[in-house]
Every structure is written in C-alpha cells, then in structure tokens.
C-alpha positions, -999 to +999 in steps of 0.1 A: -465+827-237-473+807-205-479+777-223-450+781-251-428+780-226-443+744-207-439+728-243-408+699-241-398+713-276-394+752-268-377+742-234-352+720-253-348+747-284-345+778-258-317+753-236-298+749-269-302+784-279-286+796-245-259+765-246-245+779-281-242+814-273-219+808-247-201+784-255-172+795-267-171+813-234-171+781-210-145+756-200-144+722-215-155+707-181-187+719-188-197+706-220-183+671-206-204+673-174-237+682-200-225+650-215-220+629-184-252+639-171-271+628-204-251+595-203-259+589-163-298+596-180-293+574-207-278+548-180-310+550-159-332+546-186-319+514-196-313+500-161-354+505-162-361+495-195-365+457-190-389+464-167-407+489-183-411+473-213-420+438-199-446+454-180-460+471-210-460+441-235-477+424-209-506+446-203-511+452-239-513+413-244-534+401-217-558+431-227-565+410-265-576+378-241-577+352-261-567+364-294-526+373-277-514+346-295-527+352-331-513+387-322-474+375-316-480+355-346-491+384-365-467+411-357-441+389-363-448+387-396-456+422-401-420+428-393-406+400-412-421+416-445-415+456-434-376+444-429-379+429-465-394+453-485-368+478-470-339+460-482-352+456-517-362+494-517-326+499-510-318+479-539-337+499-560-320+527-553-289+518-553-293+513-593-304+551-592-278+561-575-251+541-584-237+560-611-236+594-593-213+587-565-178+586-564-157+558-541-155+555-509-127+556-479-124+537-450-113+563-424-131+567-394-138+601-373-116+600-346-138+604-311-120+619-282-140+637-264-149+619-230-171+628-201-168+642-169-174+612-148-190+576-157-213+554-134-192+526-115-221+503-121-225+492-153-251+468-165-249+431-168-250+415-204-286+396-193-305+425-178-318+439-213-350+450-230-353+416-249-353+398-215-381+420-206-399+411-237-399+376-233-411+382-194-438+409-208-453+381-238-453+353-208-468+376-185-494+388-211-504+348-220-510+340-180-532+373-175-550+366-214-556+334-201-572+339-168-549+343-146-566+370-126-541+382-101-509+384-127-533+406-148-536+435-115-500+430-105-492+439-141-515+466-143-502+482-110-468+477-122-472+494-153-490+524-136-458+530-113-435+530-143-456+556-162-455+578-132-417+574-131-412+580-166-439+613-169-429+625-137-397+623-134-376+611-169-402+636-193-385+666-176-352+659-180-353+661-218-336+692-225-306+681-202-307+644-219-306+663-255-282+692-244-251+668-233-250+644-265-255+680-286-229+696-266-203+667-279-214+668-313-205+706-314-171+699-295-156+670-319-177+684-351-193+653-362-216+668-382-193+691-397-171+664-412-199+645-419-212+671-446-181+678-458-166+643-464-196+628-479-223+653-487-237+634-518-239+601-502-257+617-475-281+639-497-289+606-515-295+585-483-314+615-465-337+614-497-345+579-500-351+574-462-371+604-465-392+595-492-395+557-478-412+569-438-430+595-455-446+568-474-453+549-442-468+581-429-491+582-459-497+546-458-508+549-416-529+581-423-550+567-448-533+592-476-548+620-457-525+647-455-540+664-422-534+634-406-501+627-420-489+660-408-505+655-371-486+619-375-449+634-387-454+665-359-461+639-331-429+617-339-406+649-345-395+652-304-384+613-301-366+615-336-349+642-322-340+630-289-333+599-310-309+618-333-290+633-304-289+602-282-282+577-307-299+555-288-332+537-296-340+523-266-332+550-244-358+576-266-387+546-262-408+562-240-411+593-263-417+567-291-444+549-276-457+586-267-457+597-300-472+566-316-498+568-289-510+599-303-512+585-333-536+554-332-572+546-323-562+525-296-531+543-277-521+513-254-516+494-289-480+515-288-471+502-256-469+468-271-456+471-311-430+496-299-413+475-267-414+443-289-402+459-323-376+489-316-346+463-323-360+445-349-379+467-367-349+489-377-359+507-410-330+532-412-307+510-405-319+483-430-319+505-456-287+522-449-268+491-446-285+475-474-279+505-497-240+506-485-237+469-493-250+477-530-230+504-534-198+489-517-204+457-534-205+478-572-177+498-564-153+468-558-169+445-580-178+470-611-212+455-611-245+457-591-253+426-572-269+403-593-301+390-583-288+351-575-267+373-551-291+395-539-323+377-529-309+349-502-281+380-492-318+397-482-338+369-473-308+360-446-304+397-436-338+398-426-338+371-405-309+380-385-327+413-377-345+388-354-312+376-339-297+406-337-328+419-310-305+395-284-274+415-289-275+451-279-253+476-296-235+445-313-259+443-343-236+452-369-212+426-356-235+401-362-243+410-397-209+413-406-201+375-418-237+377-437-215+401-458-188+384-464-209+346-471-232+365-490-218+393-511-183+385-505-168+414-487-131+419-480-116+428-452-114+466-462-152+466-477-162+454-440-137+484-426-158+509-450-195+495-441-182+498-403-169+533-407-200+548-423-222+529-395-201+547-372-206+585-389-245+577-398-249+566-368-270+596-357-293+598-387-301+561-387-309+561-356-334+586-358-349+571-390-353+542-366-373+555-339-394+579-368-402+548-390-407+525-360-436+550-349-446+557-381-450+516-390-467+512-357-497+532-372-498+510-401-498+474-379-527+490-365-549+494-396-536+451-403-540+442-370-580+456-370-583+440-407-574+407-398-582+408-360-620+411-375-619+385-400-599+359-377-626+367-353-656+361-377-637+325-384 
C-alpha cells in the first residue's frame, strides 16, 4: 500500500478523486486558484525549457563524437517522412469516412472561465525551446569535436536541470493536472465536445488510435509484451499532455517515458527536445483529415490528387517552420489552405474552431506518438549508424 501510494499516477487519480467529490461544495475561487497554480507551473516550466532542452540536445550530440552531424542529418529526415506518411494516412481515411459524416459548423466553445491570479512576467517572443535547440546542436558540435571543457560545462549543466526537474517539477504533477482538469469540469469542454460532434470524434479517436498503435508495434519489434510496457510508460505524459494542452510543458515526462523505452535512454533526451514541435503526429493528421473533409463537404468532391500531393508536400515542410512560432502554428498553416486547397473564409473559421475544441486530444496524440516514434528512430538510427560506420 506503501508503495501505491508513492506512484505519480495513484497520487494524481486519488487528487482527482477527492477534487470531484467536493466540488460542488466549494467556491469558484478555488477551482480558479487550482488553475492559476497549474498555469504559474506551466509558466516555470517553459521559462526553463530553453535551457533544459539546449543542455540536453547538447549532451546527447557531443556523446555520438564524430558521427553528430550524420545524426542532425538523419533525424531530419526521419521526421520529414513520419510528417508525410501522416498526412497521406489521413487521406486515406478521409475516403472511409467521408460518406458517414454529416456537415460541419463553425461555432466555437465560448471560454470564460479565468484564473485566480496570472504572473506579471511574461516571457519574451525569443526566449523559446527552438532557441535552445539551436544553442544545444552548436553546443553538441563544439564538445563532438573536441572541445573538452564545453563537453563538462554541458554535462554539469544538464545534471543541475535533472535535479530540478526530478526534485522539484516531478512532484507537483497532481497539482499541474488538477487545475487545467478543474477548468475542464467548470466550462464542460468535454461535455460539449461529445455531444456536438461525437461521430467526428469516434472517427478521429480511431484512426489516431490505430496510427500510434502501429508506431508502438513498429518500435517494439511486433512484440506485444513490449508494446504494452511501451503504451504503459507513455500513458502519464499523454495524460498530463491531455490536461495541459501543452507539449512542451509535459516534455520532461516525454523524454521520461521514451527513456524507458529504448536501449540507450539518453537517446530521448535528444529526439524528443529537437522533435516535440515538428514531429506533431496528432496534429498532422487531424488537420489533414479536417482539410479532406472540409474541402469534400464544400466542394462535393475529395481532393483530387493534383491537389493533394504538393497541398502535403508543402504542409510538411512548414511543420519545420512552424517549430519557430510557438502556439502560432495553425496561423501559419492557414494560407497553405487557402493556396492549396482553396479555403474560404468560413472553411478557415471551421478548421480553426475544431483546432480549438480537439485541442486536448491532439495534443495528447502528440506527445504519445512523439514518444512512441522516438522508439522507432532508434531501431534507424542503430541500422544506419552501423552501416555509415562500416563506410
């Protein structure tokens, strides 16, 4: 009993148990201070995440030596072609789907509910996790390349911000996931979710579903033991993930998780820095499966292949843009839809309403896939690491 109750997930399921039983007994302040305090959490997180993440890249990188640049070069790729095959799976299934949903509307849930307090300090535009990246892959070349004393200063570095983040951010989970679940229950976004589109979401949880358990199978080798043990390891950051909304914010449960999950754990403290805003499977496929669906609705056909295949050779590379604007991706990808596919005005207020209402889900199918994915670069990065070194 000792030990159930030191597990992270029975802390956060007994804190939600308690929250819901009484809490049609407390005072609105209090669910709005849960939710301040997980947004002043959230805040912290991503005050440190530059340089947390630059710290980590660049450790993992000077560790390879001389192969780190053959490694940039190959996860870029590997991310290039995961972002394409999701969009074409999402075209797939759009044609199964296509004839078993009804149309769409435009209205958005109205949000309301505010916090308690906010922090007077907000962050500058230039102090973000893709700064940190390019710092962490700069960093990583000096120390691959010799430079002796970058490689302990980064080393050092990156011990201090594990302790921080085990010691200090690990045990504030259950408050982190209690506030943003506390505002979910007052302004019943889930609720309207399942009753205004239930069979768009049945369809969407199924195919996102079916896709990252593939890339579960794919990373454990299609052994179902190991699958399992991979799915069970990413379940608290897709969690925190699905509460938050926020993929950066859950990365050091991410890289956690993935850790777990590979023969070489500070692999995961490379992929995940470098990939968790480009390598956005859930979103991908939900926007790319809206666009189908949008684009039938209005147009009485499904995109036709002239349409479809530079609409998803462009959308994949602005995944790579979009890593430079955070929170503003869909913003970016907006006139790729209307170039590409032709939106209108109120096909663009549609596609931005449902990223509003899925934006829970998808983000959680972000982090899930991300982790899952991050098994499967492993098993190319040995496979070609070997044979580019027998070259």
């Amino acid at each position: 009993m000792k030990n159930f109750f030191k597990s992270r997930s029975a802390q956060i399921f007994l804190v939600l148990a308690l929250y819901f039983a009484a809490s049609g007994m407390l005072p609105d302040e209090i669910p709005r201070g849960l939710y301040a305090a997980s947004l002043t959490i959230k805040n912290l997180l991503l005050w440190m995440l530059p340089v947390t993440v630059g710290l980590f890249i660049a450790h993992a990188i000077a560790s390879f030596e001389k192969r780190a640049p053959f490694f940039i070069l190959t996860l870029f790729c590997f991310e290039a072609a995961s972002n394409f095959l999701s969009v074409w799976y999402s075209y797939g299934c759009g044609q199964m789907a296509a004839h078993s949903l009804g149309t769409f509307s435009s209205g958005q849930i109205v949000d309301n509910f505010a916090p308690l307090w906010r922090l007077g300090w907000e962050r500058p535009a230039w102090w973000s996790a893709e700064k940190g990246t390019f710092a962490g892959i700069g960093l990583g070349l000096i120390g691959a390349f010799g430079a002796r004393g970058v490689g302990q200063a980064v080393r050092r570095g990156k011990e201090i911000t594990e302790k921080i983040l085990t010691n200090f951010f690990s045990k504030l989970i259950p408050l982190f996931v209690l506030g943003f679940v506390a505002k979910m229950g007052k302004t019943e976004l889930l609720g309207q979710m399942f009753v205004q589109y239930a069979d768009f979401l049945v369809w969407l949880a199924v195919i996102l579903a079916s896709y990252i358990g593939m890339i579960f199978l794919v990373g454990s080798g299609f052994s179902m033991r190991e699958f399992i043990r991979s799915v069970k390891n990413l379940l608290p950051a897709g969690g925190i993930a699905f509460s938050s909304g926020c993929s950066l914010s859950t990365m050091p449960w991410t890289i956690e998780g993935s850790g777990k999950n590979l023969q070489n754990p500070e692999l995961a403290k490379a992929v995940i820095p470098a990939t968790t805003n480009i390598q956005q499977i859930g979103d991908c496929i939900a926007n790319s499966f809206l666009c189908f669906l949008i684009y039938l609705h209005f147009n009485g056909e499904s995109p036709p292949l002239a349409v479809w295949i530079p609409f998803s050779l462009v959308f994949v590379l602005a995944r790579f843009a979009t890593a430079a604007v955070l929170g503003g991706a869909i913003f970016i990808m907006l006139p790729i839809y209307e170039s590409y596919l032709g939106f209108s005005s109120e096909m663009i207020a549609i596609i931005l309403a449902f990223n509003v209402i899925l934006d829970p889900l998808i983000t959680c199918a972000n982090v899930v896939a991300n982790g899952g994915l991050c098994r499967v670069f492993e098993r190319v990065w040995r496979a070609v690491s070997w044979n580019y070194m027998r070259s």
